[in-house]
Backbone bond lengths (Angstrom), bond angles and torsions (degrees), N, CA, C in turn:
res aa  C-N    CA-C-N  psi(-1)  N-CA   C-N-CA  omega(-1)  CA-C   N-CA-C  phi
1 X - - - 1.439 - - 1.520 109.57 -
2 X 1.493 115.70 138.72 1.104 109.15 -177.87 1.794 112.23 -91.86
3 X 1.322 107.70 174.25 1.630 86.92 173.80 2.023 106.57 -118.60
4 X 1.257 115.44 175.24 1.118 110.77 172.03 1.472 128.17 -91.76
5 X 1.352 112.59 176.98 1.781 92.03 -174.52 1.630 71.19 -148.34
6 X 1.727 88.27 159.49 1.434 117.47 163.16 1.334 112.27 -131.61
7 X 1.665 133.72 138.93 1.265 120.67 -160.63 1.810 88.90 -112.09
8 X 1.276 120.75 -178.26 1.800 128.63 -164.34 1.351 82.77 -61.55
9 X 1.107 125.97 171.87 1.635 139.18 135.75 1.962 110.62 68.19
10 X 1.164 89.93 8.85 1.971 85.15 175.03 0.902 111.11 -98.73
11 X 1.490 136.29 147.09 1.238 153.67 175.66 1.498 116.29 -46.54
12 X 1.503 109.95 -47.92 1.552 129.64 -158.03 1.637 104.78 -138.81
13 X 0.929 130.98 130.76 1.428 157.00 142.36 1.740 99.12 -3.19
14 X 1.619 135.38 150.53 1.401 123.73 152.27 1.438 115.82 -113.48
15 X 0.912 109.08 125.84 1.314 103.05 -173.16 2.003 113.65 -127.56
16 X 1.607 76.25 146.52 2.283 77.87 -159.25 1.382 99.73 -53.57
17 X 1.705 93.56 -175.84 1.606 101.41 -168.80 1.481 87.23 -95.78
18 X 1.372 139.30 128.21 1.425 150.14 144.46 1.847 103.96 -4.26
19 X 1.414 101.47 106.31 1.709 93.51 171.44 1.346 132.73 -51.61
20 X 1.370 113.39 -15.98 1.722 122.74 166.81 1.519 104.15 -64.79
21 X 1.335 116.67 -29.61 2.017 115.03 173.78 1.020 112.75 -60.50
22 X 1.337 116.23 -58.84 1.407 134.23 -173.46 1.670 117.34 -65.23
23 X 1.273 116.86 -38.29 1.081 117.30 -179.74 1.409 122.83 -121.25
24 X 1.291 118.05 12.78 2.038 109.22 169.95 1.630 72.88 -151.30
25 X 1.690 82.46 131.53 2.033 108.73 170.41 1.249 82.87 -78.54
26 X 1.635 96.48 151.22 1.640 109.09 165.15 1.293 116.08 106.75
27 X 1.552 123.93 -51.09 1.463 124.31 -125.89 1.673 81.45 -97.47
28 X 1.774 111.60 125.84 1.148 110.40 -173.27 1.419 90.98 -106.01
29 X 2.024 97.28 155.12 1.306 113.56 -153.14 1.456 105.87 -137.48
30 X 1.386 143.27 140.63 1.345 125.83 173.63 1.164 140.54 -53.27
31 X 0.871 130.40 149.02 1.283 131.44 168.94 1.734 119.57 -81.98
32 X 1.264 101.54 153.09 1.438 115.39 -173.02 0.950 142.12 -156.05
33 X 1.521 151.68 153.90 1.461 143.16 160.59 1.176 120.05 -73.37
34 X 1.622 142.31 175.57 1.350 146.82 131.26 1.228 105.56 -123.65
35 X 1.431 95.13 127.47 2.298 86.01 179.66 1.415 81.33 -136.65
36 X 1.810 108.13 136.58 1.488 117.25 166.14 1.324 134.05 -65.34
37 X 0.726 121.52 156.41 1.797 131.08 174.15 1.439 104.99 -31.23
38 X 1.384 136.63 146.81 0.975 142.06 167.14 1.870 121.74 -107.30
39 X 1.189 140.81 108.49 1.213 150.60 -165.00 1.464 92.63 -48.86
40 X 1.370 110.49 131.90 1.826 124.83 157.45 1.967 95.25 82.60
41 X 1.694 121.74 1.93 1.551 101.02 162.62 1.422 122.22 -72.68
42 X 1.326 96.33 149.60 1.773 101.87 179.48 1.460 118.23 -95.93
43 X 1.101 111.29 54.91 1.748 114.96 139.61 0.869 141.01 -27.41
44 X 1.503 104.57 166.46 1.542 116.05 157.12 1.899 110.22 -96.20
45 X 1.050 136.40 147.88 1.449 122.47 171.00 1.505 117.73 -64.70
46 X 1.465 96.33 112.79 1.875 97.11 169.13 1.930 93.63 137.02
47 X 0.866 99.54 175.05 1.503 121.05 -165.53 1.116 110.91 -79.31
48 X 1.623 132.43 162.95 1.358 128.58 175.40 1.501 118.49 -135.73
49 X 0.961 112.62 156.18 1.718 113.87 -175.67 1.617 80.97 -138.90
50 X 1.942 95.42 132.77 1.550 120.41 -173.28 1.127 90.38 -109.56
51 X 1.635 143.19 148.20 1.196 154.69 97.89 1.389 146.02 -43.04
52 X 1.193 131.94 106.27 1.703 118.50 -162.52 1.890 79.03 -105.35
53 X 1.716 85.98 175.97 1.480 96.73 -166.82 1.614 107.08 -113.54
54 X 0.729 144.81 -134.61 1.784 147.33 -176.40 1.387 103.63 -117.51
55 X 1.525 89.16 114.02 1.427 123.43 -171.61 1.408 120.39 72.98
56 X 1.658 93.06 40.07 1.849 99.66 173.23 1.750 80.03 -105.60
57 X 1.640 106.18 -152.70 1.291 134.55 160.72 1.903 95.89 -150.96
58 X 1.511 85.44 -165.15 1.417 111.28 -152.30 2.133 98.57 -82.61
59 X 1.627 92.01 -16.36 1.990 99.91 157.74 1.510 122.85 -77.31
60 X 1.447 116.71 -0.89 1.378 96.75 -162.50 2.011 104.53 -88.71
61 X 0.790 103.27 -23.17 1.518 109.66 178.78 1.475 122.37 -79.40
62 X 1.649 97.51 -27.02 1.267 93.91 -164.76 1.692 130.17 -70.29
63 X 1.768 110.10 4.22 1.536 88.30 166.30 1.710 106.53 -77.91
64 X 1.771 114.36 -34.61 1.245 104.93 163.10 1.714 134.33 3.68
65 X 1.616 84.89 -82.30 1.609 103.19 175.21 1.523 111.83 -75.17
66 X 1.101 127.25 -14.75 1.388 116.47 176.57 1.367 124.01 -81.93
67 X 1.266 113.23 -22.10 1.481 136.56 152.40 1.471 128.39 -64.13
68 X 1.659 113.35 -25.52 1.416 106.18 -164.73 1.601 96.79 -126.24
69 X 1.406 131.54 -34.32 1.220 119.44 -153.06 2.163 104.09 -101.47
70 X 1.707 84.01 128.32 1.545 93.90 -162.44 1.132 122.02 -52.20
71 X 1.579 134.53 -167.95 1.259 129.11 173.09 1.723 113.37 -91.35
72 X 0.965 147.16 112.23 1.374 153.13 153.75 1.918 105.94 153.63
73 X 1.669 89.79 -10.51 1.496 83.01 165.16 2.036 135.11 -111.16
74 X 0.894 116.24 -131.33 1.733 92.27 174.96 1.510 95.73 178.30
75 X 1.542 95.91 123.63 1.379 130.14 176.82 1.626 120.14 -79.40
76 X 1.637 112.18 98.32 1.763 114.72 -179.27 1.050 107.53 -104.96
77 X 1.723 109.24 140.33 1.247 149.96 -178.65 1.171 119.84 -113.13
78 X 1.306 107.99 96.01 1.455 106.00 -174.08 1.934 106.35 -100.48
79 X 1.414 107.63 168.04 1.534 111.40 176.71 1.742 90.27 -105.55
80 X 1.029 114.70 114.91 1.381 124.74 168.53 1.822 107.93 -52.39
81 X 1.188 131.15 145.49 1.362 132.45 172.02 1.096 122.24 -53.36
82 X 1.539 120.83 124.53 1.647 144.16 179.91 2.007 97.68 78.50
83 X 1.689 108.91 25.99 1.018 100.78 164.47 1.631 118.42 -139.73
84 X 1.523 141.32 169.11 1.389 125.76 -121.64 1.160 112.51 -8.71
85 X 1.809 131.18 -124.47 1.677 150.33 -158.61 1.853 91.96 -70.99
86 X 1.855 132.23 -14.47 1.591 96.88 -170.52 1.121 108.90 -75.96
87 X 1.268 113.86 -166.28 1.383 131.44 163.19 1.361 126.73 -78.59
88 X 1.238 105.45 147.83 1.432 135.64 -135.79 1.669 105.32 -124.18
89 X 1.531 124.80 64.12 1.572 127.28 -162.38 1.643 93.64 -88.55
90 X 1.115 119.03 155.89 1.691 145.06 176.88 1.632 86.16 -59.86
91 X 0.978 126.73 -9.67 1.955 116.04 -160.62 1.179 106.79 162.96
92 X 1.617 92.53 162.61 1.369 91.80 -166.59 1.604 117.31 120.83
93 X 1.132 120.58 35.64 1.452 126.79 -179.89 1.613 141.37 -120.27
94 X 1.056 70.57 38.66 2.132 98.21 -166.13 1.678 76.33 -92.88
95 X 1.963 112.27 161.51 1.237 143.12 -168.78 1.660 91.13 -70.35
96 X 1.471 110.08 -43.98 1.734 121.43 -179.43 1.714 111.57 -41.82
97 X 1.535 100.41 -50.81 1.624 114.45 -163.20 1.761 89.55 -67.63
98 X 1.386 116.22 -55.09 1.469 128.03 -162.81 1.760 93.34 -45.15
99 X 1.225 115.71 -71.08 1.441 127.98 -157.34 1.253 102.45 -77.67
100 X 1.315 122.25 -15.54 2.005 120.91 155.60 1.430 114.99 -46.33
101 X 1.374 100.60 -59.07 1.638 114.08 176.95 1.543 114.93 -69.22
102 X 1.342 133.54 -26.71 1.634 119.54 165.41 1.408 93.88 -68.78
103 X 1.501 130.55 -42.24 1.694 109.90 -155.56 1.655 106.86 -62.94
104 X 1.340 105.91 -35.88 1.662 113.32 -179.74 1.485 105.44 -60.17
105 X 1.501 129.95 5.05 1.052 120.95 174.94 1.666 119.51 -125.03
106 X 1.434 80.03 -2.12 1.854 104.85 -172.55 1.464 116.21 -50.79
107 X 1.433 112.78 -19.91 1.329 114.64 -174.36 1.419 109.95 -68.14
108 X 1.658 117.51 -30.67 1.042 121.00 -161.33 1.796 119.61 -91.04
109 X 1.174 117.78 -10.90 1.132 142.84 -127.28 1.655 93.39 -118.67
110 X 1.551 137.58 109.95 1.317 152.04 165.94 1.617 102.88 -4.91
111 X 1.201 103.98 155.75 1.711 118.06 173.10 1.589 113.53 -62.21
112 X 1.385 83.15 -65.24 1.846 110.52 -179.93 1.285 121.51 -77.84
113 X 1.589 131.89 79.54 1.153 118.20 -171.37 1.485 128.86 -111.30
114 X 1.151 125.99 126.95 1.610 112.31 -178.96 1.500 102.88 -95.39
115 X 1.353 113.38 147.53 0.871 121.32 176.85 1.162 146.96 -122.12
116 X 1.620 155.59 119.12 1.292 164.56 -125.91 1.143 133.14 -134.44
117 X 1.832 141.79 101.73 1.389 120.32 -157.77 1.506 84.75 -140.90
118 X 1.282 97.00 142.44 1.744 116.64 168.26 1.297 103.89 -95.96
119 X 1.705 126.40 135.14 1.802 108.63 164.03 1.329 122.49 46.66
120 X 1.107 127.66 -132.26 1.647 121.02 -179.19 1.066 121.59 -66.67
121 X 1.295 106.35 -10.94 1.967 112.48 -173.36 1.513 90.63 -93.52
122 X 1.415 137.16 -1.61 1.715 133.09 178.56 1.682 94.63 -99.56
123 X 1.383 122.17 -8.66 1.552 89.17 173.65 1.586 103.90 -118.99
124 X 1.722 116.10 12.58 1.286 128.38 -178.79 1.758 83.92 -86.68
125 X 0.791 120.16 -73.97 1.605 141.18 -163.05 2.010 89.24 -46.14
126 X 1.414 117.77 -44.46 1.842 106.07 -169.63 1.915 104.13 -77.09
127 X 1.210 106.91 -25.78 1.587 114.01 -168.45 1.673 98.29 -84.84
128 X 1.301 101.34 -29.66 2.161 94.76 174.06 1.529 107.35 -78.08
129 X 1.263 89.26 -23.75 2.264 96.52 -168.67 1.544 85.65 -70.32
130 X 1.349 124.79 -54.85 1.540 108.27 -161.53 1.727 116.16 -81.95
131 X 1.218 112.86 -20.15 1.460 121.21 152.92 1.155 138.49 -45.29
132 X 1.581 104.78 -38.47 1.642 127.54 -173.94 1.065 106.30 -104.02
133 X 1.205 131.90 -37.22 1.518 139.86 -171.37 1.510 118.94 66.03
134 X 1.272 94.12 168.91 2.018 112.51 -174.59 1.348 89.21 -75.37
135 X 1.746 146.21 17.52 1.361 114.58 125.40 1.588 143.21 -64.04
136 X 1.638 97.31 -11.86 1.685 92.12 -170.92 1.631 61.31 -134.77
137 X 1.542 161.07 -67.44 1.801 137.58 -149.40 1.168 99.88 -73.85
138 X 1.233 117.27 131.46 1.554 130.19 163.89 1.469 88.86 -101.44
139 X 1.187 161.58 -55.77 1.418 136.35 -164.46 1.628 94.60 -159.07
140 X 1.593 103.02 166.25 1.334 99.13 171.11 1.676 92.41 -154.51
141 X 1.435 103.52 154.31 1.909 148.86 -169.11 1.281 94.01 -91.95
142 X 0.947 125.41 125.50 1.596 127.20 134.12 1.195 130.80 -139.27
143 X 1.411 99.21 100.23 2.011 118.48 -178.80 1.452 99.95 -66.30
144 X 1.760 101.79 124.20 1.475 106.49 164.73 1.362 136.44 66.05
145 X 1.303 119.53 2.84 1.405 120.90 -166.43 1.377 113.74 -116.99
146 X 1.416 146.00 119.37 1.360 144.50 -147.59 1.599 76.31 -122.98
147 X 1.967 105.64 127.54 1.273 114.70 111.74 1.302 170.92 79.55
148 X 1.223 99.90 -97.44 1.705 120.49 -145.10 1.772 79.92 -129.74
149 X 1.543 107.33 149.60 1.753 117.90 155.53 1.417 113.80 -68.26
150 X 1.203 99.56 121.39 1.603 101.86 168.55 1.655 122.97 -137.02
151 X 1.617 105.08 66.15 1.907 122.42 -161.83 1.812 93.68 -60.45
152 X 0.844 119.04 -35.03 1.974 116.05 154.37 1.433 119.39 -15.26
153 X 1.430 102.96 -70.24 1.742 119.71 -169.92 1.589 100.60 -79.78
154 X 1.418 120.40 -15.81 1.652 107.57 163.82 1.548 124.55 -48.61
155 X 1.553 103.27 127.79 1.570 128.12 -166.74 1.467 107.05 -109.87
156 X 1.194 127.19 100.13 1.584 101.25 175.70 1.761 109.36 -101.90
157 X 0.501 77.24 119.51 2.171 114.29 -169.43 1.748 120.60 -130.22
158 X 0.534 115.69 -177.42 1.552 123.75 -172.22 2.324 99.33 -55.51
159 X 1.458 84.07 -19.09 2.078 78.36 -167.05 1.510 89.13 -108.45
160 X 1.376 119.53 26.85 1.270 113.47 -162.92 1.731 102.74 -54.96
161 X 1.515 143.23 -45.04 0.897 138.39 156.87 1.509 119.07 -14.56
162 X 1.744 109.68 -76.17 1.481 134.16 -171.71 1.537 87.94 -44.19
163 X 1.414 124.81 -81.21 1.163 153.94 -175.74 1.560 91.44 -11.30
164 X 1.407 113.95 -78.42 1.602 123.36 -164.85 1.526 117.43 -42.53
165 X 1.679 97.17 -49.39 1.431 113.51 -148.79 1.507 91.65 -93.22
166 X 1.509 131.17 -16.14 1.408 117.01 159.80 1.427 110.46 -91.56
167 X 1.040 158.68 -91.73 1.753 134.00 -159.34 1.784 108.40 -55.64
168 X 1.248 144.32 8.06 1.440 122.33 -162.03 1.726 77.74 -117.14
169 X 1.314 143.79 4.34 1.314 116.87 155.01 1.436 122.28 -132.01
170 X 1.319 133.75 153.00 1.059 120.23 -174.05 1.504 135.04 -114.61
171 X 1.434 127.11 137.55 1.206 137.90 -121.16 1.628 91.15 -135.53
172 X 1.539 126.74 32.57 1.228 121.78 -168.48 1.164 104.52 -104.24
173 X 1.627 126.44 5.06 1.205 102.05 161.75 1.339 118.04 -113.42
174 X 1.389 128.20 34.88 1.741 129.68 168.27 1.868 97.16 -81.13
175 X 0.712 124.76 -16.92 1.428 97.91 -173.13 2.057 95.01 -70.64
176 X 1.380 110.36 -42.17 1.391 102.34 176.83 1.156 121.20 -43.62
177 X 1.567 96.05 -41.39 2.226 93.03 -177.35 1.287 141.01 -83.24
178 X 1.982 76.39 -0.97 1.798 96.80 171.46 1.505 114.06 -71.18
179 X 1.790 102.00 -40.90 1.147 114.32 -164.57 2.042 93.64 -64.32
180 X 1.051 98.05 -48.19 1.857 91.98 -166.94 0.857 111.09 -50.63
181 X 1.652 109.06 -36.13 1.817 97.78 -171.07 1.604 106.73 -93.00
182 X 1.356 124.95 20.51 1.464 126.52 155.79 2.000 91.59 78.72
183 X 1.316 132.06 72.11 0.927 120.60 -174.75 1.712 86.68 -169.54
184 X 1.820 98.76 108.68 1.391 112.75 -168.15 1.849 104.05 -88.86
185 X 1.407 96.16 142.28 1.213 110.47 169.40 1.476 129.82 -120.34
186 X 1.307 124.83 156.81 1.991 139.30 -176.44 1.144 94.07 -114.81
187 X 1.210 110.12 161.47 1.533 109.22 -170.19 1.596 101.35 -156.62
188 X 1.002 120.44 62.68 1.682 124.57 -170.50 1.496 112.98 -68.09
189 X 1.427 113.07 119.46 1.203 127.43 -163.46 1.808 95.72 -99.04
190 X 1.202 118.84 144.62 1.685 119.97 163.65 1.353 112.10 -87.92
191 X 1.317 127.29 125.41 1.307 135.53 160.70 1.803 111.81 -10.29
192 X 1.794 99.62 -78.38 1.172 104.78 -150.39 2.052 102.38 -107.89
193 X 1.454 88.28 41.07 1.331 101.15 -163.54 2.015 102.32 -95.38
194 X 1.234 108.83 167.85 1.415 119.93 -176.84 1.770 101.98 -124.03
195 X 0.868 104.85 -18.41 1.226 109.16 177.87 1.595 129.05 -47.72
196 X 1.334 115.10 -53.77 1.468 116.90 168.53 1.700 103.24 -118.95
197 X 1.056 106.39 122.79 1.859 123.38 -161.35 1.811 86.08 -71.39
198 X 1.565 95.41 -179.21 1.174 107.89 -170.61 1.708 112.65 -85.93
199 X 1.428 114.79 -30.04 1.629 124.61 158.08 1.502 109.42 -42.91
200 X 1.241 111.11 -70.74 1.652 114.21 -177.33 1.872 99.56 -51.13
201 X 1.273 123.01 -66.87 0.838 104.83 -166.18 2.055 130.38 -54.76
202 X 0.963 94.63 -42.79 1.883 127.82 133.04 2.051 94.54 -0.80
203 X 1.333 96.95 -91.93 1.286 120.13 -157.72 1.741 96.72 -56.63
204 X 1.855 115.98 -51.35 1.309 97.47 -163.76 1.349 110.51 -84.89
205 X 1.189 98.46 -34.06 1.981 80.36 172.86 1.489 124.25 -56.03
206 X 1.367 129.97 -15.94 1.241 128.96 176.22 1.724 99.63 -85.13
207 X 1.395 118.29 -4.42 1.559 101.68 163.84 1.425 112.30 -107.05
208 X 1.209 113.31 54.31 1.983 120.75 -156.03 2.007 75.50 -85.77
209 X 1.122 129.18 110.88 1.489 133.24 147.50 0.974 112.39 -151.63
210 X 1.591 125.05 -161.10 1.175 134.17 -161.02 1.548 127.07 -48.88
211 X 1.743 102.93 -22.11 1.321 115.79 -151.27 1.467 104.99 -131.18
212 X 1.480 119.54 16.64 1.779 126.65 -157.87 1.276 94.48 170.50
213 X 1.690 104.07 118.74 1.701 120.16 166.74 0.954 103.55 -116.74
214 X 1.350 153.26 147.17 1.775 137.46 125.75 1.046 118.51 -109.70
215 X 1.496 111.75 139.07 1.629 108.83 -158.69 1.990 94.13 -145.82
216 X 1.263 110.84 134.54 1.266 119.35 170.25 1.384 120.14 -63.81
217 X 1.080 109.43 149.81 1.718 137.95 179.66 1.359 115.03 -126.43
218 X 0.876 118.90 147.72 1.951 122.11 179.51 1.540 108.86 -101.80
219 X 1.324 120.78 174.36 1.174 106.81 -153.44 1.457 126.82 85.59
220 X 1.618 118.64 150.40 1.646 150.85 158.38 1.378 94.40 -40.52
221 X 1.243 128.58 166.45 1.515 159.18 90.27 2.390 98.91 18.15
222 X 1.332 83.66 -88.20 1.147 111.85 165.28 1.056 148.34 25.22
223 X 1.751 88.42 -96.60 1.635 141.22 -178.07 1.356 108.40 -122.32
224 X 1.022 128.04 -20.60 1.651 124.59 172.07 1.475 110.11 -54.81
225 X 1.293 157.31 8.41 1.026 150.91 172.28 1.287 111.51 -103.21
226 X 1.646 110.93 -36.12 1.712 109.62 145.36 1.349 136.02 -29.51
227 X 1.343 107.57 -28.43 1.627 117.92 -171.32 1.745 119.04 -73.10
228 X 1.208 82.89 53.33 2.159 83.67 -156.04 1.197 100.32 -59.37
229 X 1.572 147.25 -34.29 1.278 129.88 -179.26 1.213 127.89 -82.61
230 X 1.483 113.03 -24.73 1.229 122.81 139.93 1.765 121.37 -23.00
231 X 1.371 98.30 -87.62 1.392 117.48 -160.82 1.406 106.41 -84.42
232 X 1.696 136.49 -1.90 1.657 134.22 132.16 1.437 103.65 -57.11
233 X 1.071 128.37 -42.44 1.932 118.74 -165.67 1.574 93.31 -62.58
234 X 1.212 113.43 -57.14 1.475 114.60 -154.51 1.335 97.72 -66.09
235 X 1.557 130.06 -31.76 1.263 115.41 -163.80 1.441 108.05 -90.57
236 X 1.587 134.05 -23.11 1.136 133.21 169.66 1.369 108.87 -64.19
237 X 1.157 123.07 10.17 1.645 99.97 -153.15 1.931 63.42 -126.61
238 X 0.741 129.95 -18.78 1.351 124.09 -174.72 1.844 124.66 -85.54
239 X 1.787 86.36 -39.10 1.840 109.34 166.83 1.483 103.68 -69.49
240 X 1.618 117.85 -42.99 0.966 100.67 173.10 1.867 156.47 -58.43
241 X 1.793 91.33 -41.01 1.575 110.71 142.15 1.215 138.60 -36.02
242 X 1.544 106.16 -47.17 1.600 108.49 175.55 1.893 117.97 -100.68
243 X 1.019 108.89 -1.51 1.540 121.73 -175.04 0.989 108.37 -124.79
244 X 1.740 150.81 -10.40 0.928 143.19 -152.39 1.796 119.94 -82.24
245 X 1.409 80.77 10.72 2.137 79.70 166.05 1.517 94.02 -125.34
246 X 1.284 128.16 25.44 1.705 113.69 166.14 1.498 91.86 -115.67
247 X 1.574 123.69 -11.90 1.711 114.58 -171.88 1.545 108.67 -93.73
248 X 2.172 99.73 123.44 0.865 86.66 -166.70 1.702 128.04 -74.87
C-alpha cells in the first residue's frame, strides 16, 4: 500500500494514481475526493473513508468529515458506481460489486482508516471493514442501515438491482465478525426511519459493549444524514470511548 503525502501550503492532500490506472488500460475506477485534516476537529486519530448511499455522491458526507477528521490526516470521498463522475455498468449492484471498486482503489487509500457509510454505503463500508480488517479499520459508522433481510422494503425503481440485492439477503451476521476481528462499531438508527425495524434494533442495543453501540438520530431515512451535529456528537463521543488515550 502506498501512503499519501501532503506537501506545506496545499489545499488538498496528493494522492498516487491507483495502480489499476497505471497499469491495465481500460479498467474504470471511481472517482473521488481527498480533503485534509482540518485543525481543532474532534476525531478519532487516523484517516477516514466516507460512504454516501444511493443517490448521494461523493458531497453528501462531506460536512461529516469536515467536522471529524483531524489535521495531518485526510478524509476520501468517493462517488460510489453509476453515481456522480463514476462509472455507470448495466449491473452490478450488490455491497460485493460496491466494495470491488474501493479495493481497486485500496492501494491508494491511508493505513489507518475509520470508516463511515450512509444507507447502502453502511453495508458497503461493513463488508470492506471485514475484508480489510482491524489492520488498516480502526472503527466503522453506519448511518441508517439495518442488517437483517427485508425482500418487503424491495422497490423496483431505477436501483431496482441495488434495491433487490440489498434487503433479499441477510447480512446479520457481520456485526459478529466485526466483533472477532476487534473492530468497534456505531450504529445510528433514524428516529422516524423504517430502515432498521424495531427487533433489529431490539437485538443491537442489547449488544451495547465494547465492540457495538446503537444510538438514535432524529430524522427520516432520507434526511437523517443531514443531521451533521447530531450525528458528529454521537460519533465523537463514541471515537472518544475507544481512542481516548491516543486523543491528543
Amino acid at each position: 500500500m502506498r501512503a499519501f503525502r501532503q506537501e506545506a501550503g496545499e489545499a488538498a492532500p496528493v494522492l498516487p494514481r491507483p495502480l489499476l490506472a497505471e497499469d491495465a488500460g481500460g479498467v474504470e475506477l471511481l472517482d473521488y475526493d481527498a480533503a485534509p485534516g482540518l485543525p481543532g476537529a474532534g476525531g478519532a486519530p487516523g484517516s477516514m473513508l466516507l460512504l454516501h448511499g444511493f443517490g448521494g455522491d461523493k458531497g453528501q458526507l462531506r460536512p461529516v468529515g469536515d467536522a471529524l477528521c483531524p489535521q495531518d490526516s485526510v478524509a476520501v470521498y468517493p462517488s460510489l458506481r453509476a453515481h456522480g463522475d463514476s462509472h455507470q455498468p448495466a449491473w452490478g449492484y450488490s455491497v460485493l460489486d460496491f466494495a470491488a471498486d474501493l479495493h481497486r482503489i485500496g492501494d491508494i487509500l491511508p493505513g489507518d482508516l475509520h470508516l463511515v457509510g450512509y444507507s447502502y454505503g453502511g453495508l458497503v463500508a461493513a463488508v470492506s471493514a471485514v475484508t480489510w480488517g482491524a489492520s488498516r479499520v480502526r472503527s466503522l459508522v453506519v448511518i441508517d442501515q439495518s442488517f437483517d433481510a427485508h425482500p418487503d422494503l424491495h422497490v423496483a425503481d431505477e436501483w431496482a438491482e441495488g434495491s433487490l440485492l440489498r434487503w433479499t439477503y441477510d447480512f446479520g451476521h457481520l456485526p459478529d465478525l466485526l466483533e472477532r476481528l476487534g473492530i468497534p462499531v456505531l450504529v445510528l438508527a433514524a428516529a422516524e426511519s423504517r430502515n432498521i425495524l424495531a427487533d433489529e434494533r431490539d437485538r443491537l442495543a442489547r449488544r451495547d459493549d465494547a465492540f457495538l453501540r446503537l444510538e438514535r438520530i432524529q430524522g427520516a431515512h432520507a434526511d437523517c444524514h443531514r443531521n451533521t451535529d447530531e450525528i458528529t456528537a454521537a460519533m465523537r463521543a463514541f471515537y472518544r470511548d475507544r481512542f481516548e488515550k491516543e486523543t491528543p
